[in-house]
Every structure is written in C-alpha cells, then in structure tokens.
GUBA-891371 format. One record per atom (N, C-alpha, C): y, x, z. Coordinates in pm, whole numbers, padded with zeros to 5 digits, always signed. Atoms other than C-alpha are relative to their C-alpha. Layout:
// residues N
YXZ ...
This chain:
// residues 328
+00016+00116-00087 +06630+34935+01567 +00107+00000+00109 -00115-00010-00091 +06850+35072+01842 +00096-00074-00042 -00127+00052+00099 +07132+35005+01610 +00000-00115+00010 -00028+00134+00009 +07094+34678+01512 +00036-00105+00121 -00016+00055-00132 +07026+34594+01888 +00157+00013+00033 -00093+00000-00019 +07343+34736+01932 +00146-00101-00084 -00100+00069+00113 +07550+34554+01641 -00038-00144+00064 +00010+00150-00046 +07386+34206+01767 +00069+00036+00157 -00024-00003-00117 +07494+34314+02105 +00155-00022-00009 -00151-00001+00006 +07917+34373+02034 +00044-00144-00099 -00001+00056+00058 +07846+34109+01761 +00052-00145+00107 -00036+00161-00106 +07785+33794+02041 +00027+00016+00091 -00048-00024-00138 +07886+33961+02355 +00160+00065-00008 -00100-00078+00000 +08212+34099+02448 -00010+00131+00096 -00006-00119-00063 +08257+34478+02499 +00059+00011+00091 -00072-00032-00108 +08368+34607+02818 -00012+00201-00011 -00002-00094-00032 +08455+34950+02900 -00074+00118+00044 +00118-00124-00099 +08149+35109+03055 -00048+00109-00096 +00013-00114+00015 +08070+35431+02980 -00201+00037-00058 +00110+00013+00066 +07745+35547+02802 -00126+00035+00116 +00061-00042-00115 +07614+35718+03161 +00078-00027+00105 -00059+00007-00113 +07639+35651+03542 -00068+00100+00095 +00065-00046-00135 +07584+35766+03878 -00136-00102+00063 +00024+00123-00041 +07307+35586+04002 -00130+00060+00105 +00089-00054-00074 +07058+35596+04307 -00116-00035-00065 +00156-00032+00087 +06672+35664+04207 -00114+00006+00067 +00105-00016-00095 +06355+35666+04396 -00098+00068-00062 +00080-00105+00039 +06158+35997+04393 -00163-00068+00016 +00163-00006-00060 +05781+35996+04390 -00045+00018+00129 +00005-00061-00148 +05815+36139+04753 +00035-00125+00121 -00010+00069-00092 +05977+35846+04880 +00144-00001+00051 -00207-00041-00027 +06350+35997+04907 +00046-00074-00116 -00121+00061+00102 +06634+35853+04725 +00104+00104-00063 -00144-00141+00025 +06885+36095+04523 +00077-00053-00100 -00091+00028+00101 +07177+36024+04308 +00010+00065-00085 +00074-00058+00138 +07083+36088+03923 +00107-00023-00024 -00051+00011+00132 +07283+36076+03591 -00073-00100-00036 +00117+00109+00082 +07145+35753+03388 +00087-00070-00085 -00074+00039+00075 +07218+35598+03118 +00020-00190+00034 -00060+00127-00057 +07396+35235+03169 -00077-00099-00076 +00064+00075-00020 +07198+34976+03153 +00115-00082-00142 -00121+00117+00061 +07347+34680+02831 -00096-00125+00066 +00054+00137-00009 +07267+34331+02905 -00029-00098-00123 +00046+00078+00109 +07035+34148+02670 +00090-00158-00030 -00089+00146+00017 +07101+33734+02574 -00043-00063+00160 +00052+00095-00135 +07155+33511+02899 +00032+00095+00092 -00024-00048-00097 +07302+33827+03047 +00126+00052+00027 -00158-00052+00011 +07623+34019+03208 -00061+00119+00045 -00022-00094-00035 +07690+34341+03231 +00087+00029+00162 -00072-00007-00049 +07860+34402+03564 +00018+00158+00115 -00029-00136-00039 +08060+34703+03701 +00021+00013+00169 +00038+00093-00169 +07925+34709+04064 +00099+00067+00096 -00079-00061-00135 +08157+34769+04392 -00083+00011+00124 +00029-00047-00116 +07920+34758+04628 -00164-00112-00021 +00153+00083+00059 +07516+34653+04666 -00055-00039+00164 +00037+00013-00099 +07375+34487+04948 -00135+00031+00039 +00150-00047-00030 +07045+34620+05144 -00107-00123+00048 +00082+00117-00066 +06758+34426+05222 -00163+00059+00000 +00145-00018-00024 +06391+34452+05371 -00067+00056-00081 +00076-00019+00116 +06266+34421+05014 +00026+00124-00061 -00056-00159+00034 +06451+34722+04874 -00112+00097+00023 +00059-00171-00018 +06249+34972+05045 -00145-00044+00032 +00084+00034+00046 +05958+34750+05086 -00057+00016-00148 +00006-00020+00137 +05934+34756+04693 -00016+00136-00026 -00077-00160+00131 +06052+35169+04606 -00154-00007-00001 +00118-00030+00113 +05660+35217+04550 -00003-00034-00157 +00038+00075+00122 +05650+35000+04258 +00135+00040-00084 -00080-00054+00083 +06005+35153+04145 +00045+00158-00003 +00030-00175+00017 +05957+35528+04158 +00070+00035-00147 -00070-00053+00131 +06196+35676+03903 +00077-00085-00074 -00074+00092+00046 +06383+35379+03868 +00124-00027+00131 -00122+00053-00085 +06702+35192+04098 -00046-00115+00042 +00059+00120-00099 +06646+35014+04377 +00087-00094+00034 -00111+00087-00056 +06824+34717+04520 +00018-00130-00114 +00022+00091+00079 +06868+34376+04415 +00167-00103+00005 -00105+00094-00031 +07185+34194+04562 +00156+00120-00059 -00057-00024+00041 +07518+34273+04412 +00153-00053-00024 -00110+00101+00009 +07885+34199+04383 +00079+00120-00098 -00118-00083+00083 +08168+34354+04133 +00073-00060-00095 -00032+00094+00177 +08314+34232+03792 -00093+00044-00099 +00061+00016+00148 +08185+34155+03486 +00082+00103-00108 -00007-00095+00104 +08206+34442+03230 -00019-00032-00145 +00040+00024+00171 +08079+34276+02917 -00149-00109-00015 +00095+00100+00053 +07867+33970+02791 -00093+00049-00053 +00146-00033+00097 +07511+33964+02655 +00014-00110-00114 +00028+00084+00129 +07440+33760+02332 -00022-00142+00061 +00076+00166-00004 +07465+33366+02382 +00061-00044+00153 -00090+00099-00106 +07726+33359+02742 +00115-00052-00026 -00114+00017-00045 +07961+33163+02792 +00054-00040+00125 +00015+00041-00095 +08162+33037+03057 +00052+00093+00088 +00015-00133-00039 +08218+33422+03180 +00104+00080-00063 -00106-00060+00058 +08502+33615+03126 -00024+00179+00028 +00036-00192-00007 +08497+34023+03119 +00121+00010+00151 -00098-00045-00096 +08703+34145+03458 -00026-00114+00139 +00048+00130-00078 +08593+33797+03651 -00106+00027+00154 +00096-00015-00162 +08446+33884+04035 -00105-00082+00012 +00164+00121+00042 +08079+33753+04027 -00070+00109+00145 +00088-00054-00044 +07834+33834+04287 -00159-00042-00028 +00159+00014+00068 +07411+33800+04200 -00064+00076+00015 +00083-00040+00003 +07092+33921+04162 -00107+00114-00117 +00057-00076+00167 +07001+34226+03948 -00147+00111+00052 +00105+00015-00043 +06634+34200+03986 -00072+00110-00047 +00050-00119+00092 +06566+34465+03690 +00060+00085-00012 -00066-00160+00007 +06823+34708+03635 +00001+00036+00148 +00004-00065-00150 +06856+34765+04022 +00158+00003+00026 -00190+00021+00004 +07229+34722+04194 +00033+00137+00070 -00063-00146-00019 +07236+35087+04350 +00041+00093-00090 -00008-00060+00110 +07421+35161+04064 +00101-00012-00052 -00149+00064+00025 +07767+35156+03890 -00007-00051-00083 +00046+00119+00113 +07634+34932+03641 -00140-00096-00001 +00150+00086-00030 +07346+34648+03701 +00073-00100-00114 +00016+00068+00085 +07276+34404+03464 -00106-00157+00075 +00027+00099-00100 +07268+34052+03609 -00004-00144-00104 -00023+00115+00098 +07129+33730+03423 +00056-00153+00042 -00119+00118-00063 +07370+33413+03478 -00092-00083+00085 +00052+00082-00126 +07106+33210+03631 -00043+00008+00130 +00015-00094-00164 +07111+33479+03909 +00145+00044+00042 -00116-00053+00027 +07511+33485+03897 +00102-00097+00057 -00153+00045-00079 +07832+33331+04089 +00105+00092+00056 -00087-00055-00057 +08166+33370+04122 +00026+00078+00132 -00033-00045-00157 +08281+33604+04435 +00126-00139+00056 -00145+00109-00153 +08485+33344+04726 +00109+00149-00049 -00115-00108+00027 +08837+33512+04707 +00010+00038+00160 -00025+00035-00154 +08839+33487+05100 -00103+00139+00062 +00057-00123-00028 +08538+33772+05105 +00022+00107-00087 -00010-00139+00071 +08559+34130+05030 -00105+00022-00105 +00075-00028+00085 +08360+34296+04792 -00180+00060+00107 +00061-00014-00064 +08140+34403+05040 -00091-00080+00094 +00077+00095-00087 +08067+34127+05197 -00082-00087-00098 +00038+00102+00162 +08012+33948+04849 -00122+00042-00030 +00087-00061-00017 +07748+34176+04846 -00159-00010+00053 +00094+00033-00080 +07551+34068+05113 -00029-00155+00017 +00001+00144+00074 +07558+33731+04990 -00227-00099-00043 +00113+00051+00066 +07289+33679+04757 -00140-00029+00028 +00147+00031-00004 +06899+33724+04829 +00038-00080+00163 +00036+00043-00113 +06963+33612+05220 +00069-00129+00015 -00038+00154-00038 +07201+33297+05155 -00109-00055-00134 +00135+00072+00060 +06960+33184+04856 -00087-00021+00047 +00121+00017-00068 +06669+33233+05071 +00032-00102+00122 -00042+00081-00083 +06807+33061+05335 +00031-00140-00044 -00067+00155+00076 +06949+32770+05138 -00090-00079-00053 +00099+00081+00090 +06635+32721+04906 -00102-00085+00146 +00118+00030-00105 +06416+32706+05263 +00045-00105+00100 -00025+00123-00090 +06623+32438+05429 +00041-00112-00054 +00015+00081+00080 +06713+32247+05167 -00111-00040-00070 +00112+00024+00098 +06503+32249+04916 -00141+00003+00041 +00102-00009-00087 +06215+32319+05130 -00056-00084+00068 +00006+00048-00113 +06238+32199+05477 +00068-00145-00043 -00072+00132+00011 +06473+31877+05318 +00114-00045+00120 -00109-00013-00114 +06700+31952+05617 +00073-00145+00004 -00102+00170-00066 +06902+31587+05772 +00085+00061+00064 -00119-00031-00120 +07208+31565+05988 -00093-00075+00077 +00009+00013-00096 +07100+31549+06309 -00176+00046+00015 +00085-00042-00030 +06803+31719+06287 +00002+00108+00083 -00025-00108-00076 +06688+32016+06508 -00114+00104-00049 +00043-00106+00030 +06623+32366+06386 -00034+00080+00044 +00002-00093-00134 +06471+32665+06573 -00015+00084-00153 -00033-00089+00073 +06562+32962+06337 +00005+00184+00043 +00064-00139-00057 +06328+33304+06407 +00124+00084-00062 -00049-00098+00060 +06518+33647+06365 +00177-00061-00066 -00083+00061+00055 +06832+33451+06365 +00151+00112-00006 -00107-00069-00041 +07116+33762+06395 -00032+00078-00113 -00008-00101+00129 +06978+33912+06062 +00089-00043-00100 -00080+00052+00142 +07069+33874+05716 -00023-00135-00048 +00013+00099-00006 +06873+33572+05649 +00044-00123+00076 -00070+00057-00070 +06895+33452+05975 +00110-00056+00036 -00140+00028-00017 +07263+33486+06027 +00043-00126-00108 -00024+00112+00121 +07304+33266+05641 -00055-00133+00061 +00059+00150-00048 +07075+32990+05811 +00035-00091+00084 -00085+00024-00149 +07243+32931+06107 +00126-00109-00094 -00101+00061+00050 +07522+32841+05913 +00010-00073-00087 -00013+00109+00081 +07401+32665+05629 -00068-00111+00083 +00043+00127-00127 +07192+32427+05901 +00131+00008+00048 -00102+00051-00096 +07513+32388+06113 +00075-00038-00074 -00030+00118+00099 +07710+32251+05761 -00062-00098-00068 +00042+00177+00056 +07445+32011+05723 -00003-00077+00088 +00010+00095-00129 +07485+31898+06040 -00122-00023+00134 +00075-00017-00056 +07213+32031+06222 +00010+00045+00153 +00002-00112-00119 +07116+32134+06573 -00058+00095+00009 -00012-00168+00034 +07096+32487+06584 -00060+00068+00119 +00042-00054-00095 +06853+32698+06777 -00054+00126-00027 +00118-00133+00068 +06780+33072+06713 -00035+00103+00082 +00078-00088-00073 +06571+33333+06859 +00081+00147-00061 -00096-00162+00051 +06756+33734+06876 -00012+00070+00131 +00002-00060-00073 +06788+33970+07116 +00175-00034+00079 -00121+00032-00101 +07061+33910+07422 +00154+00030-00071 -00134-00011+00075 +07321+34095+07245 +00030-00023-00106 -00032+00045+00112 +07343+33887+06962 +00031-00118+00038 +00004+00115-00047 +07370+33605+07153 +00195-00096-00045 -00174+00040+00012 +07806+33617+07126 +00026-00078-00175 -00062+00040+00163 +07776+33642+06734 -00099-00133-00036 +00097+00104+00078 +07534+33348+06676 +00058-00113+00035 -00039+00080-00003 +07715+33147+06873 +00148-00036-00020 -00100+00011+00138 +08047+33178+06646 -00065-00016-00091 +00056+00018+00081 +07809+33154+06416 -00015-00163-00021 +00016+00135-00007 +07740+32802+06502 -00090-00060+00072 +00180+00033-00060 +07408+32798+06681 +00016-00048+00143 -00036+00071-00122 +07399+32545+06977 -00082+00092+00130 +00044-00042-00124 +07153+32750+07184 -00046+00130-00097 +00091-00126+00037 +07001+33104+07152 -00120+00013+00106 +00101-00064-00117 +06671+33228+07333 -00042+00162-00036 -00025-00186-00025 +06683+33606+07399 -00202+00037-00005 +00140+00040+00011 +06299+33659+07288 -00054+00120+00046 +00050-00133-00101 +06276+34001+07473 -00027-00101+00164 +00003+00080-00104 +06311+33751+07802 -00068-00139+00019 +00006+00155+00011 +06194+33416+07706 -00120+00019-00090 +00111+00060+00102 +05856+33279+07498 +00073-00084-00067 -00100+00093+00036 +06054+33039+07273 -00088-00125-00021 +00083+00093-00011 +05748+32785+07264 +00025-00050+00180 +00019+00059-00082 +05824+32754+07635 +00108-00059+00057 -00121+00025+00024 +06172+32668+07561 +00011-00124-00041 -00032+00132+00051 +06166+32437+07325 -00136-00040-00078 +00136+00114+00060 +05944+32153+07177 +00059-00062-00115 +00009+00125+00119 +05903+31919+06875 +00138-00039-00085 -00139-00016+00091 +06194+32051+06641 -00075-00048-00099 +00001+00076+00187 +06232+31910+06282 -00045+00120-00106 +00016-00096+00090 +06197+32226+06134 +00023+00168+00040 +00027-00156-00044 +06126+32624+06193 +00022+00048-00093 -00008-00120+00138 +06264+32909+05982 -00048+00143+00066 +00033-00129-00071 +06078+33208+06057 -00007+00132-00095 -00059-00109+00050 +06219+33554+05941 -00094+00160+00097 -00003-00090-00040 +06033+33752+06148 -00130+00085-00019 +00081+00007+00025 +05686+33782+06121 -00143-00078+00019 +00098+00106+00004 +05336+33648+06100 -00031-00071+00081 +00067+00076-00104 +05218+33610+06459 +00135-00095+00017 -00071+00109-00044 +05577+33420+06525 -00007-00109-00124 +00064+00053+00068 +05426+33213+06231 -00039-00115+00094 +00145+00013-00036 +05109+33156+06381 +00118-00095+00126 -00078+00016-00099 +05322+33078+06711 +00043-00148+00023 -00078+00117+00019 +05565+32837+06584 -00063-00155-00062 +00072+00113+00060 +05310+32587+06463 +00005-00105+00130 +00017+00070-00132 +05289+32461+06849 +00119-00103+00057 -00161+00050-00043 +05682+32387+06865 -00040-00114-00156 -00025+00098+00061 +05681+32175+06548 +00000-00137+00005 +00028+00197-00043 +05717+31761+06585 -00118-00030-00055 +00103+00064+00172 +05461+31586+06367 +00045+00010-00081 -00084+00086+00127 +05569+31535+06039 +00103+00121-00037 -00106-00112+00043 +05801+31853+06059 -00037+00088-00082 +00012-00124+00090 +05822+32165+05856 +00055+00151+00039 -00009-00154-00038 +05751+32535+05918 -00005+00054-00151 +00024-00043+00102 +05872+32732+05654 +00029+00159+00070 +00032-00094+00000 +05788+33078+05659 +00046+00121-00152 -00042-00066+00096 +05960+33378+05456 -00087+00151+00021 +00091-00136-00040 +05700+33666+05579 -00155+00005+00051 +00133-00004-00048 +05354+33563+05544 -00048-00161-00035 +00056+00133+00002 +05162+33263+05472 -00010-00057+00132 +00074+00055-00132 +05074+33023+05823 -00139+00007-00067 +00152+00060-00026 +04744+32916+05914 -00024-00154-00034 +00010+00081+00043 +04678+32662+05699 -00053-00129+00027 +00070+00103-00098 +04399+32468+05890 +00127-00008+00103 -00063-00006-00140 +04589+32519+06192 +00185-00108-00060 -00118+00100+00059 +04893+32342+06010 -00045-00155-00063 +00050+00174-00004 +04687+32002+05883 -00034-00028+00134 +00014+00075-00084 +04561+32004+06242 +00093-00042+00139 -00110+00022-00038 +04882+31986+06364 +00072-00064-00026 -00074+00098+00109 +05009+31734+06114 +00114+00044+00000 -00155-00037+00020 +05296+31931+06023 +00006+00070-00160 -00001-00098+00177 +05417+32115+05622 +00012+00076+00054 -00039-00166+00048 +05399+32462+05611 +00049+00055-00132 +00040-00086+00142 +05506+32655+05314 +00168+00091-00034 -00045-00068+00013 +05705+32894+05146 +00134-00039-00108 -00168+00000+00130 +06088+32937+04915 -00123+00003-00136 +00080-00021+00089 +05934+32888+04608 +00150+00017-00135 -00071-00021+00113 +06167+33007+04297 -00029-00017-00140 +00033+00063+00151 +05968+32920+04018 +00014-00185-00073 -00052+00160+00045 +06089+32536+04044 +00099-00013+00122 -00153-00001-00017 +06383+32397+04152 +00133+00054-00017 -00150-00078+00052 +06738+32485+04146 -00023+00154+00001 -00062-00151+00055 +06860+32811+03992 +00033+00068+00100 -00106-00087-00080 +06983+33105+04204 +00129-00069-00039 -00178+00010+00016 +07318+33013+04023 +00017-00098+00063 -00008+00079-00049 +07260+32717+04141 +00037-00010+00117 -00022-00019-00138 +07214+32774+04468 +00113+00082+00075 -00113-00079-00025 +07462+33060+04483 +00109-00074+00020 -00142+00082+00018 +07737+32818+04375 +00002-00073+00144 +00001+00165-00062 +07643+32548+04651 +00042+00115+00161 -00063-00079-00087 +07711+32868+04907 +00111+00032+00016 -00139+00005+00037 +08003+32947+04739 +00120-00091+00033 -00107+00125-00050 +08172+32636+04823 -00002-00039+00137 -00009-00016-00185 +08079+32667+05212 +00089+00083+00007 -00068-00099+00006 +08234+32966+05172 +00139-00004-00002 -00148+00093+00052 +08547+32793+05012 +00086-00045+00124 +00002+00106-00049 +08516+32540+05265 +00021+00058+00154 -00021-00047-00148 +08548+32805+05577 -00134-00020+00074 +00084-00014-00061 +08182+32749+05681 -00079+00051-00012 +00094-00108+00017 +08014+33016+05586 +00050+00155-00043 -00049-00127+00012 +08101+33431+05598 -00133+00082+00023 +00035-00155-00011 +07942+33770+05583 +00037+00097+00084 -00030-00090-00111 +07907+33978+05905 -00117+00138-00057 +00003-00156+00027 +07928+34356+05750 -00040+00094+00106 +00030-00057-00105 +07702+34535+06046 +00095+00167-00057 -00020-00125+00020 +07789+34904+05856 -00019+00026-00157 -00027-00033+00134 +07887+35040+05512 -00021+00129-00035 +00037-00112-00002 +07726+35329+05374 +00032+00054-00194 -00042-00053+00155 +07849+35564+05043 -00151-00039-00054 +00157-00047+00041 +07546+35607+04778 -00049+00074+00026 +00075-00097-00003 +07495+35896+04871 -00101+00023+00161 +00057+00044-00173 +07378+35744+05255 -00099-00064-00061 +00043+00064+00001 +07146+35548+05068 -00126-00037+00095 +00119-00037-00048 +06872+35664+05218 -00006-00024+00195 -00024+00016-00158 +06982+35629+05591 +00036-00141-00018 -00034+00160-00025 +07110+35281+05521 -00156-00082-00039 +00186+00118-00040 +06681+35164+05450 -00027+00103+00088 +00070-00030-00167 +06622+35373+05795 +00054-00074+00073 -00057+00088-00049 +06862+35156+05954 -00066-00139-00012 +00087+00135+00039 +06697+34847+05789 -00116-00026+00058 +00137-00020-00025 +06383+34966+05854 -00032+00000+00222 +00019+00071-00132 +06430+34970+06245 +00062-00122+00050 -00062+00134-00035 +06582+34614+06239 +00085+00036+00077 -00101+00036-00093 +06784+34434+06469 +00149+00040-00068 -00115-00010+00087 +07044+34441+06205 +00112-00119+00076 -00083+00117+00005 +07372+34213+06274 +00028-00065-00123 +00003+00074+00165 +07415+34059+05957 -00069+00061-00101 +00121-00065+00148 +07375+34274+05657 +00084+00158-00016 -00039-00178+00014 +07407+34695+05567 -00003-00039-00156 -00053-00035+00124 +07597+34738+05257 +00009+00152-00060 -00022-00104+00059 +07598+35027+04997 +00116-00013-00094 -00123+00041+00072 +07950+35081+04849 -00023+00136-00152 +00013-00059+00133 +07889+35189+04500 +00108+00081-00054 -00132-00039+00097 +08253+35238+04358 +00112-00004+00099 -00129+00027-00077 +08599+35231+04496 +00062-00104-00088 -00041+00067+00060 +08847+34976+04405 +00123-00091+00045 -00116+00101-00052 +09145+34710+04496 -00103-00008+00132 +00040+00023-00177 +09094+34672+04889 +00049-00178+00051 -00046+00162-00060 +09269+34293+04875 -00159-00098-00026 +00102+00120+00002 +08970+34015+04915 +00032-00083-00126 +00055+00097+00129 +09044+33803+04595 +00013+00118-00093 +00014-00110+00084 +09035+34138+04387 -00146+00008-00020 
C-alpha cells in the first residue's frame, strides 16, 4: 500500500528534493519541547510539500501542545515549495509561499500545507516576517471584513492592538479606510501609530469605555471580561467581534448590537484571504513587525515569551538558513 501511495504520489505531483528524515521540534508528555529525528511529512491531493525557513508563534501553539504530545507544533509558515501533491496546479516547486500547516505542524524543516491554506510570499518581506503572516492577518481580515462588514469611514476600537492580531488589524481597518482606535500599553503607543491607528488608549491608565463611545465596530484580542466590557462602547446596530471567548449573548440583543465570532467553515478560503493581504502588502500597506527570532532549538523560550504577552508584533522560529535577500 505504502508503495502504491508512493507511485500515485511522483506519478501526479512533482518530486522535490527532501530528504526521507528531518529535524523537527516535538512536544514531550511533560510539556517541554525537544528537537527529534522524523520522518518528512509527503503531501497528499490538494497539497504542497514545503521546505520551511522559518515558523511563526502564536497563542494557539502552546495553547494546543496537550492535544499534540509527540507530534509538531505550530501552524503558520513561510519557505518554498518542495514538491506537489496529486491534482495541483498553479504551483511551481522552488516558488516562496507562506500558509497554514494545520496537521503536519510548521516547527519543522518540512510541513505540509494544503493550497486553500497557501499564498505566495510579498517579495518586499523576509522570510521571517512571511512567517508571521498567516493565522493573525487571516484572523484579522476574516473579522473585519467578512465579519464586522467594515465601511470607509467607519470607527474601530481594536483590543490588544500591538500584538500579532492586533498589529494586522490596525492596518487592514486603516486600508479600508477606517478610523482607528486601539487599546496597548504606553509603550506601544509609537508603533501603532506608524501603524496607522488615529488614537491609542494606554489601558494600564485609562478605562477605554470612558474614552470612547458608539464605535461601528470592536475587535477584541484580549480577553473575555474586555468582551463583556466592550458591549457598552458599541453604537446600535454595530458589531463586536470577539476572537477569545464567546460575549454575553442576552447582554448583546439588549444592547441591539451583533456579536460573534471568525467563522472558517464558510466564506472565503484562507488562500483567499491570504491573497487579499498579499496585495496590501504589494500595495505598501501592510508589514510584519519581527518583535524577536528564535533558533529551534529556543523553541521552548519563544512560547514563554508568548505566554507572558505584550508581544510587539509577532516571535518567529527560524527553522533553516537560507538567501538573506527579501524576494528570495
């Protein structure tokens, strides 16, 4: 059976180079991370193989290692494409892609990424930054678009705005033409507003309900009670969307306002969405602020870092070495 898998595999995909074993990080039973031997992951139909440079960290990561104990953690990803699965096209072998490798895991020198979780890398970002791309500008993008239905000239108040999410939101609201309002701590205040964000409120100093009133729409990144919270700031008719917790549901009809959550099982594609970042990106209005870059073998200190927030953008794990020029 192997076999055959394998013969349909070189049959409709094109081979790439990868090697039969990698290096790859692993999550013990204990809760530590250590860099194994494993064997390389192929990519079924509908998928790519890709040979990773570097994996981006996120909340979920180390939220999740219970449920991946003896497996590779990490989900966001940037590198080239190593070799087709059965049935792509469109995709060339050597081609800079960054995406979402939800199952093989991207702390790894080989993840396996399926196209409708898959876009080109911008030539303009590094590999590293390409990295830190994926789960926090999708999430961001699906929840103000697709979500919230975002307008020009609406006004946004955007919780936890100096993270990973955060930071992506800021900026995709300020290319749709939004007014821009996010909550961070004082010294984030410089980068948010290069970022694009018309006002910040420093939420160690300030209540941000006593700030501001009757915005169009709330993105809250941070947690439940600023949920619960932000129901008071909303207009009528507006929308609180929430990425860490359900609201209070009553408490949201008797407020006449939407609540609700990114939903990924309808609407546009990651690729989809990826792409529509991609071309901000293009377009000079949207980048990747690299707080700190850690080998694999840091993995483990880069989710303690995570884990006490107050991140500036996003903590990258650099998988591989490789060309140092940005369209490489």
């Amino acid at each position: 059976m192997r076999w055959l898998l394998a013969v349909g595999f070189f049959a409709a995909g094109v081979a790439g180079a990868a090697p039969e074993k990698m290096q790859a990080v692993e999550v013990r039973a204990s809760g530590a991370l250590t860099v194994e031997t494993r064997p390389v992951p192929r990519p079924g139909p509908g998928e790519v193989l890709v040979r990773v440079r570097a994996a981006g960290v996120n909340p979920v990561d180390w939220k999740a290692a219970v449920r991946r104990i003896g497996m590779v953690p990490g989900t966001d990803v940037s590198g080239t494409i190593d070799s087709l699965g059965e049935g792509v096209t469109g995709w060339k072998v050597g081609e800079p892609v960054l995406g979402l490798a939800r199952h093989s895991g991207s702390y790894a020198e080989y993840a396996v990424v399926p196209v409708n979780a898959l876009a080109r890398k911008p030539k303009s970002l590094t590999f590293e930054q390409a990295a830190g791309v994926p789960i926090a500008a999708e999430t961001a993008y699906r929840s103000l678009h697709e979500v919230a239905k975002l307008e020009r000239g609406q006004t946004v108040l955007i919780h936890g705005a100096a993270g990973g999410v955060g930071s992506a939101a800021v900026q995709i609201a300020k290319a749709a033409g939004a007014r821009v309002i996010g909550t961070a701590s004082e010294n984030h205040v410089d980068f948010l507003k290069k970022l694009g964000a018309d006002q910040v409120i420093d939420y160690r100093t300030q209540r941000f309900e006593d700030v501001v009133k009757n915005v169009d729409v709330v993105l809250n990144t941070v947690d439940a009670e600023t949920t619960n919270r932000s129901i008071d700031v909303v207009r009528e008719g507006g929308v609180l969307v929430s990425i860490v917790g359900p609201p209070d549901v009553a408490r949201c009809a008797a407020a006449n306002i939407r609540c609700a959550r990114p939903d990924r099982e309808n609407g546009a594609t990651t690729a989809e969405l990826l792409a529509r970042v991609v071309e901000l990106v293009d377009a000079g209005r949207f980048t990747v602020n690299v707080e700190q870059v850690f080998p694999m073998s840091e993995a483990a200190l880069a989710w303690q870092k995570s884990r006490e927030g107050h991140t500036t953008g996003k903590l990258i794990v650099r998988i591989s070495e490789g060309p140092t020029m940005k369209h490489q």
